[in-house]
N, C-alpha and C positions, 0 to 999 in steps of 0.2 A: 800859436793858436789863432786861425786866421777865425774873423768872424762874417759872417753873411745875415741877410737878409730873405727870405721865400714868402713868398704875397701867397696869397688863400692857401693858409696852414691848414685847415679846414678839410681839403681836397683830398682827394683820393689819390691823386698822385703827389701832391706835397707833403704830405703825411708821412708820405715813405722817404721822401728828398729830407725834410726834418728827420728823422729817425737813422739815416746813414750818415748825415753832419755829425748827429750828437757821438755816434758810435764810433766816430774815427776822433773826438775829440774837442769838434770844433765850438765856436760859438755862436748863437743861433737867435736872431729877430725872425719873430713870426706876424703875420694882419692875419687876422678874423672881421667880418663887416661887424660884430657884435660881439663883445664881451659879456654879455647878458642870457646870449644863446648857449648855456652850459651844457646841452646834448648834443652840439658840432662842435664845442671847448673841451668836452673830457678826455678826449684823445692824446692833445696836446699838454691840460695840468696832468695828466699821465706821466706826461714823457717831464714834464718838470721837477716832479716829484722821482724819477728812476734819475735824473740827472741832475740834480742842486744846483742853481746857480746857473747855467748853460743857455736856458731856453727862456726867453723874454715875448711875452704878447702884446699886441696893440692891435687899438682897432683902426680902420680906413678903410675907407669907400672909393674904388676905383674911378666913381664919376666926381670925384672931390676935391679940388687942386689943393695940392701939399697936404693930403691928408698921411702922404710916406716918408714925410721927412722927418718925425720925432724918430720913425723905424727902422730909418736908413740910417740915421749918425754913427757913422766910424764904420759900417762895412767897406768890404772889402769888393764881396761878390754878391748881386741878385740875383736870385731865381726869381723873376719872373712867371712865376706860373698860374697865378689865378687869371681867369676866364670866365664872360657871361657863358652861359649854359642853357639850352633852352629846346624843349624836344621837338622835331622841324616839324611835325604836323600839327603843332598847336601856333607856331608863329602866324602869325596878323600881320604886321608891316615888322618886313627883311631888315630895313634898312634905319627902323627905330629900335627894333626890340635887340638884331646882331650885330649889326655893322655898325652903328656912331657908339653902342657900347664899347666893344672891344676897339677900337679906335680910337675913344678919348680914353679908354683904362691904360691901354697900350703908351698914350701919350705923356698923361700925368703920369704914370711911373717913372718912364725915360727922362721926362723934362724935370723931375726929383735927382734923380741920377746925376747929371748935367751941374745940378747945384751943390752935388756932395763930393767933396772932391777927394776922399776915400777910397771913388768906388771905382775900380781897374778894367771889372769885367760883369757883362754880364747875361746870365744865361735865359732864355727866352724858351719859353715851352710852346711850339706851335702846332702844326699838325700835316699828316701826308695831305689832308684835306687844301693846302694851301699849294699844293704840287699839281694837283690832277683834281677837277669836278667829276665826271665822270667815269666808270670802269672803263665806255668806249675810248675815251684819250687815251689811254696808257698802250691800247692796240695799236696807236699810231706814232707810240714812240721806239727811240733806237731799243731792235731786240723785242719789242712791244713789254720793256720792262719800265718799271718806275727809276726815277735815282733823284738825285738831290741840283740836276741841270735843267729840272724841269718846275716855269710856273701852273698856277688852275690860271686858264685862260674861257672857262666856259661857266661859270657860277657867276652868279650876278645877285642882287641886293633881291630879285623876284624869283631866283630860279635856284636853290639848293643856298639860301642866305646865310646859314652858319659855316658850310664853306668858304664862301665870299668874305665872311668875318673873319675867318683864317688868313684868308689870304693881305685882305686890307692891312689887319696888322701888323703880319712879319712884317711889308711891303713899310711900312712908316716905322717900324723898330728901326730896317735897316738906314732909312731917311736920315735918321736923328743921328744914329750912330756915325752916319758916313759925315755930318757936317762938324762934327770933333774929332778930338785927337787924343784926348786922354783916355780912355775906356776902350775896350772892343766888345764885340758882341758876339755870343756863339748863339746858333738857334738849336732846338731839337723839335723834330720831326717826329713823333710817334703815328703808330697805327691807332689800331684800336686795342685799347688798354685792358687788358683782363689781368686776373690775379690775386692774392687775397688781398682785402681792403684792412684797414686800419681803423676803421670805421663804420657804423653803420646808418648813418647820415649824410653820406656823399649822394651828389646830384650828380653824380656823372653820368654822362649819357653810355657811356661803356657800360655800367650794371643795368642802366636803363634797360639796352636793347636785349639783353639776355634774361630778363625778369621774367618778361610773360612767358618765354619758352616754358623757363624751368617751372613756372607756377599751371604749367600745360594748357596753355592758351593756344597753341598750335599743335595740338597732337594731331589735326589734322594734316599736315604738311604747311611748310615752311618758301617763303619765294628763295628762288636760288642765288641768293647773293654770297657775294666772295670778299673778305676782307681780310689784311694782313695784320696778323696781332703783334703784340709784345705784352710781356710780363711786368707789371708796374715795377716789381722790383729791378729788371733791366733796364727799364726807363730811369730809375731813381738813381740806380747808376752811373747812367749816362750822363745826367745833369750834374754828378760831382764831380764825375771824371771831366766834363766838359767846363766846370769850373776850376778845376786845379790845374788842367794838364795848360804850360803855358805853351803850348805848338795845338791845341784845338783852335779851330778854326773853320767859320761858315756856316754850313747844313748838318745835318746830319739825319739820315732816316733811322728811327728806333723799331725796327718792324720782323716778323718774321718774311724769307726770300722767296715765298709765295703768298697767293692769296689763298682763306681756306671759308668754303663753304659754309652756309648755319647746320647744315643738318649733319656735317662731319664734327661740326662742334657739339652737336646734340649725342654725335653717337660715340664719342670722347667721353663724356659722360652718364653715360646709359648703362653700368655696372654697379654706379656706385649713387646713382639717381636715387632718391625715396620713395619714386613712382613712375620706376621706368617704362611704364604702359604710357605714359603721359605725354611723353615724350614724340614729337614730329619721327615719322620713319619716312617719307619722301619728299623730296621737291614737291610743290605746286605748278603746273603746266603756268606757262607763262601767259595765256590766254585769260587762265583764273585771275591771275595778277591783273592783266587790265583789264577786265572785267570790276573788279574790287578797288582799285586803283581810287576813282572819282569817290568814295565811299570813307577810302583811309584819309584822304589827302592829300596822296600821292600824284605828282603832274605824271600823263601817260610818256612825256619826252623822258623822266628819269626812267621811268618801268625797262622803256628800249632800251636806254644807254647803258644800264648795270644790274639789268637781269640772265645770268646766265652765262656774264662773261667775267671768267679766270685769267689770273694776270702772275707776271713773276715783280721781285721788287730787289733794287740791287743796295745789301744794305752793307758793301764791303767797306764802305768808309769807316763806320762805326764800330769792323772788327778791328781794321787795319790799323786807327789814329787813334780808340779811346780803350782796345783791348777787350772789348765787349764779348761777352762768351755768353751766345743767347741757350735761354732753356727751348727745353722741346712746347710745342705744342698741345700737346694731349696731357703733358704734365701739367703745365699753364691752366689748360680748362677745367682738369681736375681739384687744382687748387683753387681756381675761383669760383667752381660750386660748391666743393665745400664751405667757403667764407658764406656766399649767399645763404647756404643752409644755416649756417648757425647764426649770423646776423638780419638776414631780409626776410626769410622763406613766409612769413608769418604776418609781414607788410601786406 
């Protein structure tokens, strides 16, 4: 019965990482920043209480040195997966609010790890964001597809910062990791995260961005951007499989093998919508886009770079190496508006 460790139990995608440990068996340390906060806690004394004994809570603050070592004693494996979070139109300073965050969370974990000598392996939740800044990048890669051979060479701590914060991180996981020997480290790579939540107090910025859609904040039309998803449940997957399998190793992209528009994810959803009138039915010209641009927050150099450009993403490693059998799409959407409906719609 190995035991682990997964940082922000809380989370949308940890939630479901906790919930696939318990169900294969295993033993399970979980961080919350607050024990006190029992409307992001109920999820977890949930899974306590359907599993006796199994699931242990603590709390730690990722800016808090050694606040993960009562957490960490006798695992095996960390998931790594909490993450500041923070929606980029409302960031002020990059490089206070994303970048020394996830930087020093990144490092107090590791540098925990380091001192527990348990711990063999461990899994890091990063993001495609830490591969590519822009859509126009990936046009100039081989195939103009994404893969796991490529860094974001174009975000920076003033230009797209919670990118930059992806990228900083992996970039000092793998720092730490490379200067020992006892541990390895596997990373995962997701897209963007849809799917039913486990919770209806997650900050993730994945329900974030499909909120106002479905609450028909855009029934006017939608700007044409492309993103490659994954289903949290395939993510949550991928971090056990990428945990247990001892031949995982590196990168790994979690993502569907295209990019897919907002308004084909709106129309995924538009049968089983509660107001499908509400719903965006075209693109926005991209002129409207910068146009509105200085108004949302948006720099007009991102507008160029990832408005209207579609991409392919090669995610064969993660069929090949962890056996990953991704869902569809349109399923994926379905199932994550429904969750929104019966948990957010009301927010």
């Amino acid at each position: 019965m190995q035991k682990s460790l997964v940082t922000g139990g809380s989370g949308f995608i940890a939630l479901h990482v906790i919930k696939c440990l318990l169900e294969r068996g295993d033993l399970v340390n979980t961080t919350v920043r607050s024990l006190k906060n029992l409307s992001k806690c109920k999820p977890l004394l949930d899974m306590q209480k359907t599993y006796p004994g199994r699931l242990k809570l603590f709390e730690a603050d990722l800016m808090k040195d050694g606040s993960f070592l009562e957490a960490m004693e006798d695992c095996e494996v960390v998931y790594h997966v909490a993450s500041p979070f923070l929606v980029p139109q409302q960031i002020k300073n990059g490089m206070k609010e994303c970048v020394e965050p996830a930087l020093q969370g990144t490092n107090n974990v590791l540098q925990t790890v380091n001192k527990t000598e348990t711990v063999k392996r461990v899994v890091l939740t990063s993001s495609i964001a830490a591969m590519y800044g822009d859509s126009w990048d990936i046009l100039k890669m081989k195939g103009k597809t994404l893969s796991e051979d490529y860094w974001n060479t174009t975000s920076t701590a003033t230009y797209s910062p919670y990118s930059y914060s992806k990228l900083v991180a992996e970039r000092e996981a793998w720092k730490i990791c490379d200067a020992q020997e006892r541990w390895d480290l596997v990373v995962i790579n997701p897209g963007l995260v849809l799917g039913p939540s486990l919770t209806s107090e997650s900050a993730s910025g994945s329900l974030f961005m499909l909120d106002a859609m479905y609450k028909g904040e855009n029934r006017s039309g939608v700007p044409e951007l492309h993103y490659p998803v994954a289903d949290v449940r395939d993510v949550a997957e991928a971090h056990i499989k990428a945990g247990k399998s001892h031949s995982a190793k590196g990168r790994y992209i979690i993502a569907s093998d295209r990019s897919i528009c907002l308004l084909d994810m709106a129309n995924y959803v538009r049968g089983i919508h509660h107001k499908p009138e509400s719903l965006p039915t075209r693109n926005l010209p991209k002129l409207l886009v910068f146009a509105a641009a200085p108004f949302i927050g948006l720099p007009m150099k991102w507008v160029s770079r990832n408005i209207g450009i579609s991409y392919k993403v090669n995610n064969g490693k993660s069929i090949r190496e962890l056996g990953l059998s991704y869902r569809q799409a349109e399923q994926l959407l379905k199932d994550h508006y429904l969750s929104w409906q019966s948990q957010r719609a009301g927010r």
